[in-house]
C-alpha positions as CSV (number, residue, x, y, z in Angstrom):
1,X,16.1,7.3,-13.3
2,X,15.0,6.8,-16.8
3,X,13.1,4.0,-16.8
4,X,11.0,5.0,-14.2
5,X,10.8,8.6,-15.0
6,X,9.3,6.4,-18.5
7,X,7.2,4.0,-16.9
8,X,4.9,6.9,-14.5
9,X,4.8,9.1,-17.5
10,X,3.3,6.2,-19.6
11,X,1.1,4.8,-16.7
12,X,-0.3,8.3,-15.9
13,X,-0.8,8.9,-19.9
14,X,-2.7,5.4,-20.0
15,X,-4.9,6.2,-16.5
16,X,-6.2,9.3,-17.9
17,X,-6.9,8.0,-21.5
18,X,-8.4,4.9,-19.4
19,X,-10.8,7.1,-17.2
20,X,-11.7,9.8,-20.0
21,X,-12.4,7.8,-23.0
22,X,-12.4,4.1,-21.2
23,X,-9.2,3.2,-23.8
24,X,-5.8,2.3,-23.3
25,X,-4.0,2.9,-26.7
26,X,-1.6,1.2,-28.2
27,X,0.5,4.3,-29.0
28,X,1.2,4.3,-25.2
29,X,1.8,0.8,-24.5
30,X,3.9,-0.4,-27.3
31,X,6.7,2.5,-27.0
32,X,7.1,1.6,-23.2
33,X,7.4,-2.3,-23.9
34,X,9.9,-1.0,-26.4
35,X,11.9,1.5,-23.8
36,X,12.2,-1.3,-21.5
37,X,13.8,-4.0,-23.7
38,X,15.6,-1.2,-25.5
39,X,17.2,0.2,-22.0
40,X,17.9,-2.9,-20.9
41,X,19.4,-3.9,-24.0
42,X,21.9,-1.0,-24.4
43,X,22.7,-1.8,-20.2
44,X,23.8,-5.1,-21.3
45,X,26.1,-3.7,-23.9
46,X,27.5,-1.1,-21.6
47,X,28.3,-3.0,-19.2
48,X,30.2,-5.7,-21.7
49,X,31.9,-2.8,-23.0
50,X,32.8,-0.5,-20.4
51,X,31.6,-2.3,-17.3
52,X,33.8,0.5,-15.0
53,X,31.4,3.6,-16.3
54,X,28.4,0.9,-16.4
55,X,27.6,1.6,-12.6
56,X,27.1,5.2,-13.0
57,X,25.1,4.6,-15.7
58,X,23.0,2.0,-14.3
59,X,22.4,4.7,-11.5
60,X,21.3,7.7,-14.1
61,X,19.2,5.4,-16.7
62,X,17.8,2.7,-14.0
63,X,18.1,-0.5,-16.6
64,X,17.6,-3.8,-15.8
65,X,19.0,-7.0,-17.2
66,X,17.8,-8.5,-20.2
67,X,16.2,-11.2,-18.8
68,X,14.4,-9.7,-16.2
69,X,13.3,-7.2,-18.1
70,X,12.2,-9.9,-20.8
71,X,10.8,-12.1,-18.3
72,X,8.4,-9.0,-16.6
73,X,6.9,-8.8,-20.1
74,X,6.6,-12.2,-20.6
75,X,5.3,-13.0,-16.9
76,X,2.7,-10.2,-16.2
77,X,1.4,-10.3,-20.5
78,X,1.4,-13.7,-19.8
79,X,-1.0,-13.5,-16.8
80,X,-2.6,-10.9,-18.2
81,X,-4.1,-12.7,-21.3
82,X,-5.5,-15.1,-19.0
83,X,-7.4,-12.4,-17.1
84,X,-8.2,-11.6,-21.0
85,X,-9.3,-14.7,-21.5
86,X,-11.2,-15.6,-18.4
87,X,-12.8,-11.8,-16.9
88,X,-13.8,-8.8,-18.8
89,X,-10.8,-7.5,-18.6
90,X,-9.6,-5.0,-22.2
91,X,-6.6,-5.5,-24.1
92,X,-5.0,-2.5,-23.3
93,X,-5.1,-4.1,-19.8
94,X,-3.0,-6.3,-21.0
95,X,-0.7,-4.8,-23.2
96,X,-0.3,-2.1,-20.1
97,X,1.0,-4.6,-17.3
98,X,2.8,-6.3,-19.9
99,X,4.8,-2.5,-20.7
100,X,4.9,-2.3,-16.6
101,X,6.8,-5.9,-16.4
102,X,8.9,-5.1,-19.0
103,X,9.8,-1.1,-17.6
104,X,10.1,-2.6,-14.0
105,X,11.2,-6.4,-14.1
106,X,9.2,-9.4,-13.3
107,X,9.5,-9.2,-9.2
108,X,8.3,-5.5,-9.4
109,X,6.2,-6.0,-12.0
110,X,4.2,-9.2,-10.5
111,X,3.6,-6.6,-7.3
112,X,2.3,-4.0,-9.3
113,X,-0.2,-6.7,-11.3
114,X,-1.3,-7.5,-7.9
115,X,-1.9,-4.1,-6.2
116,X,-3.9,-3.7,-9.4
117,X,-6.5,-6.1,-9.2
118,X,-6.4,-5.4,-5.5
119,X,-7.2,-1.6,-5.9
120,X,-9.5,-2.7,-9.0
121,X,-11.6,-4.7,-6.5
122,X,-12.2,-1.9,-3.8
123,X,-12.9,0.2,-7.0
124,X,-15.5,-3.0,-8.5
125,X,-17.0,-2.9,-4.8
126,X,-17.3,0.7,-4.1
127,X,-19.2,1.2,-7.2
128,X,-21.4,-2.1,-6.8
129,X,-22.5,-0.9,-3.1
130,X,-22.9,2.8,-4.4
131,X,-25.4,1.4,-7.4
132,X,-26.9,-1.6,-5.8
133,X,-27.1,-0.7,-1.7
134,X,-25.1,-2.3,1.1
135,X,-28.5,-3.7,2.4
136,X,-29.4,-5.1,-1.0
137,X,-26.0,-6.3,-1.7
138,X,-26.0,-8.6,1.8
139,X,-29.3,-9.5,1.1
140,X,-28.7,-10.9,-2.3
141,X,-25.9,-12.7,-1.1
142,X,-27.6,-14.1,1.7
143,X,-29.8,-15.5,-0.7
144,X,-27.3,-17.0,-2.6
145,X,-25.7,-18.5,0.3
146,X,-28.6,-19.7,1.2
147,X,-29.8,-21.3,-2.2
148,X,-26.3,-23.1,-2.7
149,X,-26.5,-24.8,1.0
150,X,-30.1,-25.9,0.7
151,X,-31.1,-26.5,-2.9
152,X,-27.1,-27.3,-4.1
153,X,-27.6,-25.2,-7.1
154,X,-26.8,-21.2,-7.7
155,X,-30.2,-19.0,-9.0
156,X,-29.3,-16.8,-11.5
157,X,-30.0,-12.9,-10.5
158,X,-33.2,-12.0,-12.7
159,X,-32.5,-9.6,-15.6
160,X,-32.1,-6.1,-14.3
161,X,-30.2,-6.9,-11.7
162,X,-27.7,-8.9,-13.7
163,X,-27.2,-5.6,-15.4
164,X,-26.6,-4.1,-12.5
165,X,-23.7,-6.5,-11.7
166,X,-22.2,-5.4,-15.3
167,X,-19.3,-3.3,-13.5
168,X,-16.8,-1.1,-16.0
169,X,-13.6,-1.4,-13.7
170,X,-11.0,0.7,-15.9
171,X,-7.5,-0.9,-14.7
172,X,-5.5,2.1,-16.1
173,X,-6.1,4.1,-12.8
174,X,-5.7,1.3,-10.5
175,X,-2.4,0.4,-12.6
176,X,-1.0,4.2,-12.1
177,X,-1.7,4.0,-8.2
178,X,-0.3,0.0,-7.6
179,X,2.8,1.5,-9.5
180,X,3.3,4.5,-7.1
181,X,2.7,2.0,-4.6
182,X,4.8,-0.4,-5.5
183,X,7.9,1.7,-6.5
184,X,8.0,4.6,-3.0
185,X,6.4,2.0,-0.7
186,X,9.2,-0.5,0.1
């Protein structure tokens, strides 16, 4: 299909741009949002037209309607500028699930926006045990733990570890594996 053919060509683009040089560029993004609505735009019209050839169509170029294609966009860019707004998360995050709602629809696209932040998590955790220690990890959070139940209030981590904590979690790669995930594990 098209669309997907699109979509893992742009995610992979995005991953490697994402790893390498820790940006997600607009050139990639904005051209897939644009595919999507485009594809499932001209669907729409082909199947008003000539809804008898529309099927064979549908099977070579892999559009979706209108509206879900519109409402993947909307849905996962929507969510996505609240992880903007509330986690240091980039905008080319953003604009990238946004393209992958919009290539995929909103039920596929709401999977792969999870398996992101769930493979951007055992990513953020890897790299926090392999800089901090397991040991030093439990330890800290025992303490925490500890100082919530007894005292009632949180003790913030003193400077150098707090920079510790400062985790770069680039979602482009985690993006390009939730999407293999989500579209060849059904």
């Amino acid at each position: 299909m098209l669309a997907t053919l699109i979509l893992i060509v742009l995610v992979l683009i995005a991953a490697f741009t994402d790893a390498t040089r820790h940006r997600i560029y607009n050139w990639t993004t904005y051209p897939g949002i644009l595919a999507g609505l485009l594809l499932a735009a001209v669907g729409a019209t082909w199947e008003w037209a000539a809804p008898e050839s529309a099927a064979t169509g549908r099977s070579l170029v892999g559009w979706l309607t209108l509206g879900d294609s519109f409402a993947g966009l909307l849905v996962c860019g929507l969510l996505m500028v609240l992880c903007f707004v509330f986690f240091p998360t980039g905008g080319g995050d953003v604009k990238l699930l946004a393209m992958v709602g919009a290539l995929v629809g909103l039920e596929k696209g709401l999977e792969v926006l999870l398996w992101t932040f769930v493979f951007g998590g055992c990513v953020g955790l890897t790299i926090l045990i392999w800089r901090v220690g397991a040991w030093s990890l439990a330890k800290r959070g025992w303490e925490l733990l500890v100082s919530v139940l007894t005292l009632g209030i949180v003790l913030r981590p003193p400077e150098k570890e707090s920079r510790e904590l400062q985790l770069p979690v680039f979602l482009g790669p985690c993006a390009a594996v939730a999407v293999a995930a989500a579209l060849w594990l059904r």
